[in-house]
C-alpha positions in Angstrom: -19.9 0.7 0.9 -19.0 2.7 -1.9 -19.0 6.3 -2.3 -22.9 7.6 -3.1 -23.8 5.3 -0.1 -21.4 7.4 2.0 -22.3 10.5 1.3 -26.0 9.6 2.1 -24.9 8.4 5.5 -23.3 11.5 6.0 -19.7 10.6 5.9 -16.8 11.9 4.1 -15.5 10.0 1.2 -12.7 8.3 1.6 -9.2 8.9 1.0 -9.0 7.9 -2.3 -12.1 9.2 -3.7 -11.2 12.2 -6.1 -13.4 15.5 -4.8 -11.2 18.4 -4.6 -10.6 20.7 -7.9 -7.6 22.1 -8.9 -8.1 25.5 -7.2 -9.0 24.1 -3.7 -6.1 21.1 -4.1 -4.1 24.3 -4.7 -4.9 26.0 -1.5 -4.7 22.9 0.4 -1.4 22.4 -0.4 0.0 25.4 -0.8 0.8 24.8 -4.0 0.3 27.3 -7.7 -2.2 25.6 -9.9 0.2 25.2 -12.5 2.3 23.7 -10.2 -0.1 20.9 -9.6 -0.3 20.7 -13.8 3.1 20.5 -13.6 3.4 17.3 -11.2 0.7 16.0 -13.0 2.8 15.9 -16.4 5.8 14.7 -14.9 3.7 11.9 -13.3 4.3 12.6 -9.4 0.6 12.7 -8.9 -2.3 10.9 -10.7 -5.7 12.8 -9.7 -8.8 11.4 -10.9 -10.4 13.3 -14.0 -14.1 14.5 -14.5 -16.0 13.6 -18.2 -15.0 17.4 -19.6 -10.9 15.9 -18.2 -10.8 18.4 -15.2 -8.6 17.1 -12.7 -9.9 16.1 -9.1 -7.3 15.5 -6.0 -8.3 13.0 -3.5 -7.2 13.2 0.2 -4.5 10.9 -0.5 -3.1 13.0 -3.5 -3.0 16.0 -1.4 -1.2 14.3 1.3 1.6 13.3 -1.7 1.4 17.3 -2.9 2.2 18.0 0.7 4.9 15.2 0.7 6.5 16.3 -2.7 6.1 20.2 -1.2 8.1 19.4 1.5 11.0 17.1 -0.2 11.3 20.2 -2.5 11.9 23.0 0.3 14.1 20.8 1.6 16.5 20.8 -1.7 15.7 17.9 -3.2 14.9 18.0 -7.1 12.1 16.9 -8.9 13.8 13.4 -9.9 14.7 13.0 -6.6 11.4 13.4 -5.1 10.5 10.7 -8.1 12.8 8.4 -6.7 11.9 8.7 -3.4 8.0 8.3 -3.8 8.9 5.0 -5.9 10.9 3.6 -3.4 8.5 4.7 -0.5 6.0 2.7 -2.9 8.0 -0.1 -2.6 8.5 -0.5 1.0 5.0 -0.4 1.3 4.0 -3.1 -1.3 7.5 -4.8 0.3 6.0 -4.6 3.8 2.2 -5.8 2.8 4.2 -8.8 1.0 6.0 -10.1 4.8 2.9 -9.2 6.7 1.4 -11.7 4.5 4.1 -14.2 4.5 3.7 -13.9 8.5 0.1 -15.0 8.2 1.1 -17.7 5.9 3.7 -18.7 8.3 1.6 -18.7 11.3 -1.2 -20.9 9.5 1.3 -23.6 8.5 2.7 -23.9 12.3 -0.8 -24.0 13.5 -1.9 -26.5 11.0 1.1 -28.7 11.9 0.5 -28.2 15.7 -3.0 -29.7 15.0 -1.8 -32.7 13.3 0.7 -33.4 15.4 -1.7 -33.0 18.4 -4.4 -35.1 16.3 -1.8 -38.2 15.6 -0.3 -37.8 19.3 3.5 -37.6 17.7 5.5 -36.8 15.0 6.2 -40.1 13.6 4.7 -39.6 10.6 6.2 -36.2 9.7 10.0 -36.2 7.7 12.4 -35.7 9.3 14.7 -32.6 8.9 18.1 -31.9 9.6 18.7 -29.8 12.9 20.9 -27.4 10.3 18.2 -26.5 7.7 15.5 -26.8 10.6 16.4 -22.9 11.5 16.3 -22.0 7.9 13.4 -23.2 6.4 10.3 -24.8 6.4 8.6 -27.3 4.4 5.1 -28.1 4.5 3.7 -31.4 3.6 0.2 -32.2 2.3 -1.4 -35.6 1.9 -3.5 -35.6 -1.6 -7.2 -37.5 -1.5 
């Protein structure tokens, strides 16, 4: 469903949609307009832009403002707070990457369990060394 179809339904966009103009971004956040210029320049935030090139915040780049706000008060320089938000980035696209190995995973160990429950045993299937067993996995496919 994309935005305009939400909005007719009555819901609020969602979190990445950009809405909010500088001024309210700013009192969300507790932040000085120029402030929000400022992160924008050095790159810390990336909020959408309008035709005329007005910025607009989404909910997700006020909920960064808030996050770079708080790593600030706390003593942490601007480069810092860079750092931390690319490696907090990376986790996350670290994390999405094993969840999806996971599913990989448990599809190969189902498909096997299927053919080995289709041909009644396993004596079709290579055999692999007790030693590498606990290390890796290979997964054979037939071709035709």
């Amino acid at each position: 469903m994309d935005d305009k179809t939400s909005r007719a339904a009555g819901r609020p966009p969602g979190p990445d949609v950009p809405v909010f103009v500088i001024s309210v971004a700013a009192e969300l956040t507790g932040l000085h307009p120029q402030t929000l210029r400022t992160y924008d320049r050095m790159g810390l935030v990336s909020p959408g832009r309008t035709g005329g090139g007005g910025r607009r915040y989404s909910w997700r780049d006020i909920e960064l403002l808030r996050e770079v706000a708080e790593l600030t008060a706390a003593g942490i320089g601007l480069e810092g707070v860079r750092r931390i938000l690319e490696l907090e980035d990376h986790v996350a696209a670290l994390s999405t990457r094993v969840r999806q190995l996971e599913e990989q995973v448990a599809a190969a160990e189902y498909a096997l369990a299927v053919t080995m429950a289709d041909r009644g045993s396993a004596r079709n299937l290579p055999a692999v060394p007790p030693s590498r067993a606990a290390q890796s996995m290979v997964l054979w496919r037939r071709r035709g």
